[in-house]
N, C-alpha and C positions, 0 to 999 in steps of 0.2 A: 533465555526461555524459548525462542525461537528454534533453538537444537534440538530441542525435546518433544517437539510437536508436528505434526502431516499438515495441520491447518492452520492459519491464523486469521482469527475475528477480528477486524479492526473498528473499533466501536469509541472513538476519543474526538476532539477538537478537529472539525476540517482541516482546520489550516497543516496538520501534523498527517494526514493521509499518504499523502505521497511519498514521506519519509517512511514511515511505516512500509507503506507498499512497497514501496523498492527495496527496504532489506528485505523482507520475507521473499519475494520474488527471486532477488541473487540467492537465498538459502536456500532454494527451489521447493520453498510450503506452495501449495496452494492457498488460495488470500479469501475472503468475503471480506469487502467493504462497506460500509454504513453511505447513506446519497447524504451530501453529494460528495464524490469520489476525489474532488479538486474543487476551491474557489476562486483561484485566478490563473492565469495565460500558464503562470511560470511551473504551477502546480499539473496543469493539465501536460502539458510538454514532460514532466517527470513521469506522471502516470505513462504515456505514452511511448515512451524513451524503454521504461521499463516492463512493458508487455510485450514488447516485440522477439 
């Protein structure tokens, strides 16, 4: 679904954001995330991993 769209809303369970985020990011969508963005170390280092 991700192939088919410019944006993706990510709007589900914290704990699954970062996963979310970093495919859309490598498919090069632009993202909106719901807060909070990450709820621990491992997820914030993903977020961050994959913005750069």
């Amino acid at each position: 679904m991700i192939e088919c769209s410019d944006v993706v809303l990510i709007a589900c369970a914290s704990k699954f954001h970062p996963l979310h985020v970093r495919a859309a990011v490598e498919s090069g969508k632009h993202v909106f995330v719901e807060k909070p963005p990450a709820i621990d170390p491992a997820g914030i280092k993903m977020l961050a991993e994959a913005c750069v």
